[in-house]
SEMIGU-326191 format. One record per atom (N, C-alpha, C, CB): residue in one letter; x, y, z. Coordinates in steps of 0.2 Angstrom, whole numbers, plus 5000, padded with zeros to 4 digits. Glycine has a CB too. Layout:
! SEMIGU-326191
aXYZ...
This chain:
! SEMIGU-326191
x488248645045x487648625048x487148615041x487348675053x486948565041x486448545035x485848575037x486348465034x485348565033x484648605032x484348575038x484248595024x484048535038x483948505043x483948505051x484148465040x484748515051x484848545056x484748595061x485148545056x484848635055x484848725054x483948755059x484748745042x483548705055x483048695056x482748665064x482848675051x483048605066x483048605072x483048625076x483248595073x483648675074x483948695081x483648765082x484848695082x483448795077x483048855077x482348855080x483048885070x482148775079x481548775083x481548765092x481148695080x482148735092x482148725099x482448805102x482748665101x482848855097x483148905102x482548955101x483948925100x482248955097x481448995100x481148965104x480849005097x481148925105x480548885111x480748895118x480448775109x481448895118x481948905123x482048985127x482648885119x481949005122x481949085123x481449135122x482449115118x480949085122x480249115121x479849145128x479749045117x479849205125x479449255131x480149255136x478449205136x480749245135x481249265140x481349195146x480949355146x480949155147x481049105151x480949055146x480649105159x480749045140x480548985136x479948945139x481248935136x479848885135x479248845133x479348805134x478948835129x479048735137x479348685136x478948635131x479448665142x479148585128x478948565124x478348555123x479248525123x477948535130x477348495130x476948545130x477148435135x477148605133x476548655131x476448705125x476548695136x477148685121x477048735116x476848675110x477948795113x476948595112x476448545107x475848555109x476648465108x475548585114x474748595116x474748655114x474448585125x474948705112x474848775110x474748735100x475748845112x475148715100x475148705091x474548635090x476248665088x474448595095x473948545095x474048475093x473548575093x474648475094x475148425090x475148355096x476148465089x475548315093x475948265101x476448305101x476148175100x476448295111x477048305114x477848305111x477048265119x477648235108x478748205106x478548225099x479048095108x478048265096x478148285091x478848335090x477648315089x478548385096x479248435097x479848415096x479448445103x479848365100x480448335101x480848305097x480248295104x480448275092x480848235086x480748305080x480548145083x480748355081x480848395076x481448435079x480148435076x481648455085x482148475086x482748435087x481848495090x482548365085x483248315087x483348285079x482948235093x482848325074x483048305066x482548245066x484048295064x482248225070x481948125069x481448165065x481648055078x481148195064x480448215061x480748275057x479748225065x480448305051x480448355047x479848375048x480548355040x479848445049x479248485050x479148495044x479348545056x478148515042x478148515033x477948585036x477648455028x477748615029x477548695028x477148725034x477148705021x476448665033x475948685040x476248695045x475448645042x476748675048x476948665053x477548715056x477248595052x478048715049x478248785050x477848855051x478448795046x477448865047x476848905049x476548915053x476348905047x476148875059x475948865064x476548895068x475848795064x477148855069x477848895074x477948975073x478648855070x478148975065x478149055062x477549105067x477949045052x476949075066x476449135070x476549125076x475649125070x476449065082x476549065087x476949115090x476649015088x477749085086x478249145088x478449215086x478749125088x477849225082x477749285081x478449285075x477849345088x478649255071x479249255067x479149235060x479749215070x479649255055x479549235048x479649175049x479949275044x479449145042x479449065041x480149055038x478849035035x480449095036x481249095032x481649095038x481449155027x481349125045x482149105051x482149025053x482149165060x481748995048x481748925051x482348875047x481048885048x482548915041x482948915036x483548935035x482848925032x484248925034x484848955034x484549015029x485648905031x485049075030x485049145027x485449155021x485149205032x485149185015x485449165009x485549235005x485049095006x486049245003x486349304999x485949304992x487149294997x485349324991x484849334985x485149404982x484049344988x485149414975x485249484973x484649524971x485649494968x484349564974x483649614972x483649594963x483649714974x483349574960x482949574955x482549644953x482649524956x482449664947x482249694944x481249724946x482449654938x480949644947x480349634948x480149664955x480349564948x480649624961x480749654966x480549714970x481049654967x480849754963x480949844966x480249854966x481549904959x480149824960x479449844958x478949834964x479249794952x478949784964x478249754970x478349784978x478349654971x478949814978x479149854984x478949904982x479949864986x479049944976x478550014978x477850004976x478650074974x477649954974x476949934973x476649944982x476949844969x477049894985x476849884992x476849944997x477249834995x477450004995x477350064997x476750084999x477650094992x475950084996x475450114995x474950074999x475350124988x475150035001x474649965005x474649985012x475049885005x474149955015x474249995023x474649925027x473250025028x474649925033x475049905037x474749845037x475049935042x474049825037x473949715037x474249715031x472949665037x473949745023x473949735019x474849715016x473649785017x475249765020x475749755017x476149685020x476149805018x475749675028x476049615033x475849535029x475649615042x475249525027x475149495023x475349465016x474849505024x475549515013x476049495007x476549505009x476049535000x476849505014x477549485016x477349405019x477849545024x476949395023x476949335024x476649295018x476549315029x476449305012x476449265009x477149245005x475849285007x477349295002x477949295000x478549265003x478149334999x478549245009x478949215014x478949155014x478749235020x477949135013x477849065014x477849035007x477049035018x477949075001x478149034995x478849024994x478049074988x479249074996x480049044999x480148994999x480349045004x479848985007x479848925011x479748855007x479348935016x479248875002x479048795001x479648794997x478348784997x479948824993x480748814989x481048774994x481248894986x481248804998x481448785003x481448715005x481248815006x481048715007x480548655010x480748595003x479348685011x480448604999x480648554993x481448524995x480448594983x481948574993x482548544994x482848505002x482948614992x482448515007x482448475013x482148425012x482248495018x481648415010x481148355007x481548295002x480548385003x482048334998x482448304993x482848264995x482648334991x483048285001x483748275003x483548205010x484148365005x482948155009x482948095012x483148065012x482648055012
C-alpha cells in the first residue's frame, strides 16, 4: 500500500469508527467545513489532503497527525533523549502541545514526500 493510500483509508476508517457508530461523510465535511465530495475524494485517493487538512482531521478525531501516515522504525537519537527530559518538567497542555507540534513537523516530511510522488 502506497502513501497515499495509507492515507485514505485511515481517513475513512476513522470516520467509520468514530464515536462507535461512525460519520458520515457529509457531516464530518460540515464539522471540517469543507465540500461534501471533498471527503470523498480524499478517501478514494482522487484528492491529497494537505497539512491543514490533516490537522483539522487529526483534532476532530482527537488523533495524532502521523496515524494518517504508514508507521516507521525511527532510532531515538541523542537529541531526543534530551528534549524528553526537558519535557519531563512541563505541565500537561505544555507537554500536549510540543507533542503536537513535533508531530505536525513530521508530518510535513511526510507530506513533502506524498506531494512528490504526482
Amino acid at each position: 500500500m502506497d502513501t497515499l493510500q495509507h492515507v485514505a483509508a485511515r481517513i475513512r476508517q476513522l470516520r467509520t469508527s468514530y464515536g462507535g457508530q461512525g460519520i458520515s461523510q457529509e457531516a464530518l465535511a460540515k464539522e471540517l467545513k469543507i465540500a461534501t465530495n471533498t471527503v470523498s475524494r480524499w478517501e478514494t485517493g482522487v484528492y491529497k489532503p494537505d497539512l491543514a487538512d490533516l490537522d483539522k482531521l487529526a483534532r476532530f478525531f482527537n488523533t495524532s497527525i502521523l496515524d494518517f501516515f504508514p508507521q516507521e522504525d525511527v532510532p531515538v537519537r541523542k537529541e531526543t533523549e534530551a528534549l524528553l527530559r526537558a519535557a519531563e518538567a512541563l505541565d500537561a497542555d505544555d507537554v500536549a502541545e510540543l507533542t503536537r507540534f513535533a508531530e505536525f513537523r513530521r508530518a510535513q516530511q511526510l507530506h513533502k514526500k506524498l506531494k512528490a510522488r504526482k
